[in-house]
C-alpha positions in Angstrom: -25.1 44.9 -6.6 -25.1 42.6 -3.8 -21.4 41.9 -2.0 -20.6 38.3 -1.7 -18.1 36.7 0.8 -16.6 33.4 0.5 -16.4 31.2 3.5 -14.0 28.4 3.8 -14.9 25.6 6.4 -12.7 23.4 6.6 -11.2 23.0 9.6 -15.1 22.5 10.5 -16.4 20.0 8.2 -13.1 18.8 7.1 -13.1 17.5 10.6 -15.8 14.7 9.5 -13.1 13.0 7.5 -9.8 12.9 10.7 -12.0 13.5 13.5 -10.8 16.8 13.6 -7.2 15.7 14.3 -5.4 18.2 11.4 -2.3 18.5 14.1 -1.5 21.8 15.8 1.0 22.7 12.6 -2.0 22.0 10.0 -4.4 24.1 12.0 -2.3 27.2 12.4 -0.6 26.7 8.3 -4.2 26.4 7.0 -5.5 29.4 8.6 -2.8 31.4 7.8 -2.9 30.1 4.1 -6.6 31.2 3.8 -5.9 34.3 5.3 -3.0 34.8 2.3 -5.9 34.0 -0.3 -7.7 37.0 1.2 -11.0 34.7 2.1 -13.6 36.8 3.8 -14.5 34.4 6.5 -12.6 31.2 8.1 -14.3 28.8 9.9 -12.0 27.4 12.5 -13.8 24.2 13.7 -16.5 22.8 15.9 -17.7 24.4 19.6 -18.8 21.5 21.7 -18.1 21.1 25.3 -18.9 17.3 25.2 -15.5 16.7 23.7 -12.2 18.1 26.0 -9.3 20.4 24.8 -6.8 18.7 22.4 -4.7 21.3 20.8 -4.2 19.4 17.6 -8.3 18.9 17.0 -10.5 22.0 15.6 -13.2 20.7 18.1 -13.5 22.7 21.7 -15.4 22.7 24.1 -15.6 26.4 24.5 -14.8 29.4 22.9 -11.7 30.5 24.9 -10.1 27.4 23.3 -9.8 29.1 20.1 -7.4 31.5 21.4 -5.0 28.9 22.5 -4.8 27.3 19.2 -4.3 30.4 17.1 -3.2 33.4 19.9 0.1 34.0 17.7 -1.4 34.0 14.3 -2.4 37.2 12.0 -5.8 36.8 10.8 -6.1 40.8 9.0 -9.4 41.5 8.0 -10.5 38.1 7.8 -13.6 37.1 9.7 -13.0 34.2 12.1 -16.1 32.1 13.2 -16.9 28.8 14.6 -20.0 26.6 14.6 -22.0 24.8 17.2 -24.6 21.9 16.4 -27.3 23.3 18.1 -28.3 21.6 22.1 -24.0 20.3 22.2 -22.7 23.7 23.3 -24.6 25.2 26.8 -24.3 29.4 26.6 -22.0 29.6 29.7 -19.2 28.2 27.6 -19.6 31.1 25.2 -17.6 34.0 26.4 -18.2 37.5 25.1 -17.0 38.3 21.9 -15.0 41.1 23.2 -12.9 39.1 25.0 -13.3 36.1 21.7 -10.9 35.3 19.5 -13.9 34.7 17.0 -15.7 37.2 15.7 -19.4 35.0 15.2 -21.2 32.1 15.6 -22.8 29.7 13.2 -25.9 27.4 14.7 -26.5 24.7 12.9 -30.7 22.9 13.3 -32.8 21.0 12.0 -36.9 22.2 11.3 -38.4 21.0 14.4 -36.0 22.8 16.5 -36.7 26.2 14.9 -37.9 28.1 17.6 -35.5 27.0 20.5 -32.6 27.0 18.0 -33.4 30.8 17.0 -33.8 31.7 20.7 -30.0 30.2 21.5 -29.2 32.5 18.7 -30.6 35.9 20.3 -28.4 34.9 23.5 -25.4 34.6 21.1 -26.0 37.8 19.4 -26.3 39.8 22.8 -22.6 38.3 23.5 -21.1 40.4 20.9 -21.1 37.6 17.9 -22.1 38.0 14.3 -24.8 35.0 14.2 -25.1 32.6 11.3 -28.5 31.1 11.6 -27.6 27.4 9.5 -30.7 25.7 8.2 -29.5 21.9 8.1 -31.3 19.8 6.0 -32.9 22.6 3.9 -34.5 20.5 1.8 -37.0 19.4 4.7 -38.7 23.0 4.3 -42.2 23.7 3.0 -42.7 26.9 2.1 -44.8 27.2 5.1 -42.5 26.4 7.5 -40.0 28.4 5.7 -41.8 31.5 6.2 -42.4 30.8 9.6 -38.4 30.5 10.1 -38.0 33.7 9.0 -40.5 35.4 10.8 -38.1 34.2 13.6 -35.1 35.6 11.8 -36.6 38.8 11.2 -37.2 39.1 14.8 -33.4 38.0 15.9 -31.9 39.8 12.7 -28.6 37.3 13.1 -26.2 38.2 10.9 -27.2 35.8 8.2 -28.8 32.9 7.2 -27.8 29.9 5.1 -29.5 26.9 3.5 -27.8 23.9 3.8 -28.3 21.2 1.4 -27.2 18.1 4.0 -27.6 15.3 1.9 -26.6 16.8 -1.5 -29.8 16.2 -2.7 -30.7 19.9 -4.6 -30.4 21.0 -7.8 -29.7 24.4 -9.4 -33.4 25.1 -9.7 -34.9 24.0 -6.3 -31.9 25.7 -4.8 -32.8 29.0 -5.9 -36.6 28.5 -5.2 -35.8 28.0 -1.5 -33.3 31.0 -2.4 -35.6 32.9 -3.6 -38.5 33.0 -0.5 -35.4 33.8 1.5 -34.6 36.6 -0.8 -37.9 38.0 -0.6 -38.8 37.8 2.9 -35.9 38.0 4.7 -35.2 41.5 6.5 -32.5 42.8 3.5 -29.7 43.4 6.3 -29.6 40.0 7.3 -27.1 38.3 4.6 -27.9 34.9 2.7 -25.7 32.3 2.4 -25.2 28.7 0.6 -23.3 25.4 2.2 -23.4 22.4 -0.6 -22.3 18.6 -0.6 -21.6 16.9 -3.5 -24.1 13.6 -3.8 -24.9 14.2 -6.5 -22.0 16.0 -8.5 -23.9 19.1 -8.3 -22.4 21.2 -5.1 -20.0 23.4 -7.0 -23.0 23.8 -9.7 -25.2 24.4 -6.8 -22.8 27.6 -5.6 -22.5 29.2 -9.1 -26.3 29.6 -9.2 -26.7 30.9 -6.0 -23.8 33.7 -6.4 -24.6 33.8 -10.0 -28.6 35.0 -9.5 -29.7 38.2 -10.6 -31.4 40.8 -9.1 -30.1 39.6 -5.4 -31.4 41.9 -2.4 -29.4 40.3 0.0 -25.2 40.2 0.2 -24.8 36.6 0.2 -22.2 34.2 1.9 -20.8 31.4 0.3 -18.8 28.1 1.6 -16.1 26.3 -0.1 -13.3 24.0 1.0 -9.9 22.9 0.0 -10.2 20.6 -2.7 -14.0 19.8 -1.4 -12.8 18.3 1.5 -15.8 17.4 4.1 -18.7 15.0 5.2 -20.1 12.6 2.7 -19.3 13.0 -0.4 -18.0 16.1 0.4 -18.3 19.8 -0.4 -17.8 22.2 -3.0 -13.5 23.3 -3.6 -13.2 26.9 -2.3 -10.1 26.8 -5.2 -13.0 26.6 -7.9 -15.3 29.1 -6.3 -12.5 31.4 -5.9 -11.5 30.9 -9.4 -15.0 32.0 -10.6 -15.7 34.7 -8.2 -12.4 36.2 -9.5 -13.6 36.0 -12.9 -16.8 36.6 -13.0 -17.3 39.1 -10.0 -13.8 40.5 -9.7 -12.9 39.3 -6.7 -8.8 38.8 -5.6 -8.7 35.6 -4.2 -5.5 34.4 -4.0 -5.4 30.8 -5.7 -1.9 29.4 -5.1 -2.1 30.3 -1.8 -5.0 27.9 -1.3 -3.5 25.2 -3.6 -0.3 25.3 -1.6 -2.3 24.8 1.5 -3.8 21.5 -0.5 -0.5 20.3 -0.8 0.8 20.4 2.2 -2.1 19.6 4.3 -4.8 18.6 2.8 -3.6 15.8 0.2 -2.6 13.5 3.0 -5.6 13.6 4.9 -7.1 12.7 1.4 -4.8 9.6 0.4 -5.6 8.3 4.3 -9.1 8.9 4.1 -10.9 9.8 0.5 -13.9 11.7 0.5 -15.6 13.0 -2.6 -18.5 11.6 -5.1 -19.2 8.0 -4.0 -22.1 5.1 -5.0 -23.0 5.3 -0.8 -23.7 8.7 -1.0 -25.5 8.9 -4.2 -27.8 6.4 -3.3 -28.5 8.4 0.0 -29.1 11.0 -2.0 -31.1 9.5 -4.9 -33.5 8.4 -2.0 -33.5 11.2 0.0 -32.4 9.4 2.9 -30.3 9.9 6.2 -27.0 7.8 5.2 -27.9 5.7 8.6 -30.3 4.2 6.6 -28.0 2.7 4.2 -25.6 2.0 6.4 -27.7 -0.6 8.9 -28.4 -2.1 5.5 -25.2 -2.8 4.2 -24.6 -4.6 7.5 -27.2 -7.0 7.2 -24.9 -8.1 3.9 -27.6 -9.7 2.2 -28.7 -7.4 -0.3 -27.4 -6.8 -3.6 -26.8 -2.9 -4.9 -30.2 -2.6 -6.7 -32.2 -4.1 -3.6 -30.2 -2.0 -1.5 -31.9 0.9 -4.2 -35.3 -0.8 -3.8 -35.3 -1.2 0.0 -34.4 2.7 0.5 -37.1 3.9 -1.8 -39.5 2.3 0.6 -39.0 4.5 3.2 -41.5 6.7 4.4 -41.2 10.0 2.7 -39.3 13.1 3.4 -38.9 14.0 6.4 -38.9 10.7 8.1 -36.7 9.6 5.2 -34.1 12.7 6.6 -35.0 11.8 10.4 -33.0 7.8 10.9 -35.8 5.6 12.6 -33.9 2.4 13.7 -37.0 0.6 14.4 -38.9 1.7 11.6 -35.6 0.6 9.7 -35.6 -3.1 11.0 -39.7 -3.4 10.1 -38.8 -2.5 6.6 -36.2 -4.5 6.4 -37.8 -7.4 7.9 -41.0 -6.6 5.2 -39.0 -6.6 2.6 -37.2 -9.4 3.0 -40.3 -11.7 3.1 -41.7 -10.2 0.3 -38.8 -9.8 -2.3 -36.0 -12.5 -0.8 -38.4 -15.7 0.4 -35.7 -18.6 -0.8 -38.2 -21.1 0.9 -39.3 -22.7 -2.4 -35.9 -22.4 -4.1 -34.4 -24.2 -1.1 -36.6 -26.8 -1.3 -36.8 -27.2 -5.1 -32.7 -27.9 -4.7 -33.5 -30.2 -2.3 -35.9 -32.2 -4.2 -32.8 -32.3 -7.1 -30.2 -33.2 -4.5 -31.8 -35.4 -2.2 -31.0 -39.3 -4.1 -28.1 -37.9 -5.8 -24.4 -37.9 -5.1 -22.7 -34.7 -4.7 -19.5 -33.4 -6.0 -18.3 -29.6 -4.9 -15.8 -28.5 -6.9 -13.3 -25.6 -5.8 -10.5 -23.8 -7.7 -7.6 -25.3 -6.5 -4.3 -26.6 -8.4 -5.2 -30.0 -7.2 -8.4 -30.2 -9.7 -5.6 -30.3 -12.3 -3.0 -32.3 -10.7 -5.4 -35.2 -9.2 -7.9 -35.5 -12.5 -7.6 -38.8 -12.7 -8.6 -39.3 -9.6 -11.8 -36.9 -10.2 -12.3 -38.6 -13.6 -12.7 -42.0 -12.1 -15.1 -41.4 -9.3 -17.6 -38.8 -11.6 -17.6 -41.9 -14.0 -18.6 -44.4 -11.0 -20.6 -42.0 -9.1 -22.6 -40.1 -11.7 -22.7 -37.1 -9.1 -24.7 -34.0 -9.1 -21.8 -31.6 -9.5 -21.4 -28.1 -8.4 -18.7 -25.7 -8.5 -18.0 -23.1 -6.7 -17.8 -19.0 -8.1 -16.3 -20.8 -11.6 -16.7 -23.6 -14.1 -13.8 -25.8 -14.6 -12.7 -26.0 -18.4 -12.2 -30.0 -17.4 -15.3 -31.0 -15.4 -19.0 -30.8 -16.6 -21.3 -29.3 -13.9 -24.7 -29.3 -13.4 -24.7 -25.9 -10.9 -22.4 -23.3 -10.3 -22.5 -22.0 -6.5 -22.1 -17.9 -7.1 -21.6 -15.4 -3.7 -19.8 -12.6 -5.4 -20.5 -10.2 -7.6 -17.1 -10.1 -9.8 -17.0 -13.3 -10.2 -20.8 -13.8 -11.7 -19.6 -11.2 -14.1 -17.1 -13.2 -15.0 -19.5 -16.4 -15.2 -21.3 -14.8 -18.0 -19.2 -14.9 -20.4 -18.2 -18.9 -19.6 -21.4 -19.8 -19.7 -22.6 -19.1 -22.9 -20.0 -21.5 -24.4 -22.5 -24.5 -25.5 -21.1 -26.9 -23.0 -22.4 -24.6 -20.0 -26.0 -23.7 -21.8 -27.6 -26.0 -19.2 -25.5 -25.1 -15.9 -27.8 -23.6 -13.7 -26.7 -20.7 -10.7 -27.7 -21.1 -6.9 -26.7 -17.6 -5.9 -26.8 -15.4 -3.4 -29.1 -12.3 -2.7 -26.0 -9.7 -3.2 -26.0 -11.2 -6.6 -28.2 -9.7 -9.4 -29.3 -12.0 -12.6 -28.8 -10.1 -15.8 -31.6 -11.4 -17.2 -34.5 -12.8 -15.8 -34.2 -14.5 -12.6 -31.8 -16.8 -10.9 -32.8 -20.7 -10.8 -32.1 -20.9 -7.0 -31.9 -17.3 -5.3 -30.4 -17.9 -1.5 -30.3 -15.3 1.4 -26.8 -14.5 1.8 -26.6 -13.3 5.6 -27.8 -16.4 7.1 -24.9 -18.4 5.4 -22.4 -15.8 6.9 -20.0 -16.6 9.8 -19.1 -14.3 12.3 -15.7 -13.1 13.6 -13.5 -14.5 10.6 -11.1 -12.8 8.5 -13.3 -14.8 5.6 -16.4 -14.7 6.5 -17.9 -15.2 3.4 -16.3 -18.2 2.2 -17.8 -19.4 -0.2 -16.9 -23.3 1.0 -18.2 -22.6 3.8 -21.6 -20.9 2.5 -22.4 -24.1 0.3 -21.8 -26.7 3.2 -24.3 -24.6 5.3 -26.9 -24.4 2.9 -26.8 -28.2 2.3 -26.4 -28.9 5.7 -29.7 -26.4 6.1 -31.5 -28.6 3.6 -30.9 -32.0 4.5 -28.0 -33.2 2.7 -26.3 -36.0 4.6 -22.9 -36.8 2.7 -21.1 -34.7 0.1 -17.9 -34.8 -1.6 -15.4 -32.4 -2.2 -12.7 -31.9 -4.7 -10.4 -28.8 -5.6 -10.2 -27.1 -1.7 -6.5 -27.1 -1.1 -6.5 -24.7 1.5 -4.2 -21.7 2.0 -0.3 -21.4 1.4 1.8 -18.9 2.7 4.1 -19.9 -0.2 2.2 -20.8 -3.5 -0.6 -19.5 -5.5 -3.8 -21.3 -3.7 -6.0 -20.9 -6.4 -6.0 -22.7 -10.7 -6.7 -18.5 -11.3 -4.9 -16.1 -9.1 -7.2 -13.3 -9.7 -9.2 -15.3 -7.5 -6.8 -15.3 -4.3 -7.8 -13.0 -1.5 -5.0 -10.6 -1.2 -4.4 -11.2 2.0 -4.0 -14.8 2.3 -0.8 -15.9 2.1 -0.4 -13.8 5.7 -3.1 -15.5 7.4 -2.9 -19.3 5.9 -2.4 -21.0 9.1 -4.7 -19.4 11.0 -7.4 -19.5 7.9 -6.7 -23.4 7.3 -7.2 -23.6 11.1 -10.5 -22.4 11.4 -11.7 -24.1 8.2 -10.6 -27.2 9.8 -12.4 -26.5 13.1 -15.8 -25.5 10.6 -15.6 -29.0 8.8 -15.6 -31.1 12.0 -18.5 -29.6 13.4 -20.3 -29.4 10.1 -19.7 -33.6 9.8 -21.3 -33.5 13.1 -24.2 -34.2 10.9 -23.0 -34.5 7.6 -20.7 -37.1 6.0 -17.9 -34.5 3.9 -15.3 -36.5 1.9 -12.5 -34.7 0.3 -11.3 -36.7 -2.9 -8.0 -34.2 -3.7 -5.6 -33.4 -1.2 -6.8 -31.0 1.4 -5.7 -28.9 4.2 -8.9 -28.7 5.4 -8.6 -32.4 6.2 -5.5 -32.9 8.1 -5.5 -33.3 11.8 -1.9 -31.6 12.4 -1.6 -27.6 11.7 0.2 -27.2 8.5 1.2 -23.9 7.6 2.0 -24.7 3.7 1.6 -27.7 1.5 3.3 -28.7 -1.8 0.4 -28.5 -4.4 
């Protein structure tokens, strides 16, 4: 029967969450805590001589740093190793392991580095280290090229060598076929070995079924760490691994020890930072994407989830999808935006309703209540087109309702049903999904953005621009009271940006500034009381 070792890593890919910052009293109390919970191997951190010596980071520069970290602490049997990204560490900062406080080396590459990667191994190995040869991005492998990274392993006979499922994106069973050409071709003294993330739920799965195979040739390694802690999503908990290899391969790995280690460590690293199964990292993985992707879309904040969803599933396959393409990224994006979010002829349709009408925006502020009279009187003179804004007043009929967030067109649903709103139409944006069917007026979102505001998304804001963008000369405004440090600002509170009340003056301020320019070419009356309208700075106002 094959041995199997558990390796705990995370001072190394824990590191993704602090920047490696644990503190010099976190690095020496974990390492000490794994080596009470008898784990076979302890990865202490990153070897990369781009960054410089800080003795409370589990980054280096070179391998002689190690010592100076840990010089006073007891590591028994345990195996100590660290890890270098393959092209970030040059060989002359590697000393020999004789003189090492590490006993090996893992090298992390990609596929298309293969050969030169292997060859950086073969000068680590003649230094003394046990090498780990750390196939990142696993899923990337044909079988072809597969076999011809282990005709390269065979010929450096590293210590071991370890799939590494990135992205999170295996499953039990296309694990252990990737497992199982290692198994077979893979000189049987070179050990196997297994590092998951947790897109998709599935890393601590993914680890069972790799220990749990039959008929293994190979001793296997397998990683863990404390309470998943890691990149992404994050990785599978070396506290559940233990527990199973304890009872199902009679291991004695020492639980509490690793569980006090979660408590006094690793929990507050957690409630500053939270890593674990998230909707970014399973979309990343349900495309099979590089996360970069994702991200540079997010920041266009235009799309809504499911576009986001679409967009990613039109990128080229695997392995460009894996391999982050900037410029291929911005093509896409441009592509898809004039093929899925063209609001040309909706823009122009509201214009054609708009353009011989009055109009009346209505906001959510106290003073729709307090001034109706007021309201009353000039609806029943003006007959104006009237839109509100992310709501519909229980007192005011409106022909549109203005939507820009997501919540709040949930929220809408259910309102508009009522027979009074059957015929209210929605102008929304493009991070906004209809239910059912399609929106009457579907807007691009980022162009209505402003830049460098605490709100830039204000939804004010976002309607005056798109009128101003179609032509609308004069509109009239009722129910934006602005912000108070003092009172509710909003009719509905849940509606109040948490933050508010902090930044009234300064928020009131810049809406102030945005309505003078905007009447640079628009005529914009406000009918109810209105910070937004006064010429002096007024920090609160009695509503």
């Amino acid at each position: 029967m094959s041995n199997i070792r558990l390796l705990d890593c995370t001072l190394r890919d824990g590191g993704y969450v602090n920047d490696w910052k644990f503190g010099h009293d976190n690095l020496v109390g974990i390492f000490e805590r794994l080596v009470d919970a008898n784990v076979d191997i302890i990865e202490i951190g990153f070897l990369d001589d781009r960054r410089p010596f800080d003795i409370d980071r589990s980054i280096m520069p070179n391998t002689a740093c190690a010592e100076k970290i840990w010089k006073d602490v007891e590591h028994k049997n345990v195996m100590v190793v660290g890890m270098i990204d393959y092209g970030t560490c040059d060989i002359s900062n590697i000393q020999p392991c004789c003189d090492s406080f590490l006993d090996g080396i893992r090298v992390i590459f990609k596929e298309h580095l293969m050969k030169e990667a292997m060859e950086y191994c073969r000068q680590i190995k003649k230094l003394g280290y046990k090498v780990f040869a750390q196939l990142v991005s696993v899923t990337t492998y044909t079988k072809e090229s597969m076999l011809e990274l282990i005709e390269l392993v065979n010929d450096v006979k590293p210590y071991a060598v370890s799939m590494v499922d990135t992205y999170g994106l295996l499953k039990p069973n296309t694990l252990l076929e990737y497992y199982e050409i290692l198994d077979e071709y893979v000189y049987p003294e070179v050990q196997i070995g297994f590092h998951a993330h947790n897109n998709f739920q599935l890393a601590y799965a993914n680890a069972l079924a790799f220990v749990s195979k039959p008929n293994k040739k190979h001793d296997i390694v397998v990683d863990g760490t404390l309470f998943g802690m890691g990149k992404s999503a994050g990785n599978a908990p070396i506290e559940l691994l233990a527990m199973s290899l304890n009872e199902d391969f009679n291991k004695n790995y020492q639980i509490n020890a690793m569980l006090e280690s979660v408590e006094e460590s690793i929990m507050d690293f957690f409630e500053q930072s939270p890593w674990g199964y998230k909707m970014f990292f399973y979309l990343c993985a349900l495309n099979k994407c590089h996360p970069s992707y994702l991200s540079y879309y997010e920041k266009k904040e235009n799309l809504s989830i499911s576009k986001l969803n679409d967009i990613l599933s039109e990128i080229e396959p695997v392995p460009k999808k894996l391999l982050y393409d900037k410029k291929s990224a911005d093509e896409l994006y441009t592509s898809y935006m004039s093929t899925n979010c063209c609001d040309e002829a909706d823009k122009q349709k509201l214009k054609e309703i708009l353009k011989n009408r009055s109009i009346l925006l209505v906001g959510p502020g106290k003073n729709i209540g307090l001034q109706s009279e007021k309201i009353e009187k000039y609806i029943k003179e003006e007959n104006p087109y009237v839109i509100s804004i992310n709501y519909i007043p229980e007192s005011i009929d409106v022909d549109s309702v203005f939507v820009t967030n997501v919540k709040r067109y949930r929220q809408l649903v259910t309102v508009m049903e009522k027979e009074k709103n059957k015929n209210v139409t929605i102008i929304a944006t493009t991070n906004v999904e209809c239910r059912n069917g399609k929106f009457e007026y579907h807007i691009n979102r980022a162009p209505l953005l402003e830049n460098n505001q605490k709100i830039k998304d204000s939804s004010f804001l976002m309607m005056i621009k798109l009128l101003d963008e179609i032509g609308i000369v004069s509109v009239t405004c009722a129910g934006f009271d602005g912000y108070s440090e003092k009172e509710d600002n909003y009719l509905n509170p849940e509606m109040e940006y948490y933050f508010v009340k902090k930044e009234a003056s300064n928020l009131n301020q810049h809406m102030r500034e945005s309505i003078y320019e905007y009447r640079r070419t628009m005529n914009i009356n406000f009918l109810t009381f209105s910070l937004y309208d006064q010429v002096e700075d007024v920090n609160s106002a009695a509503f």
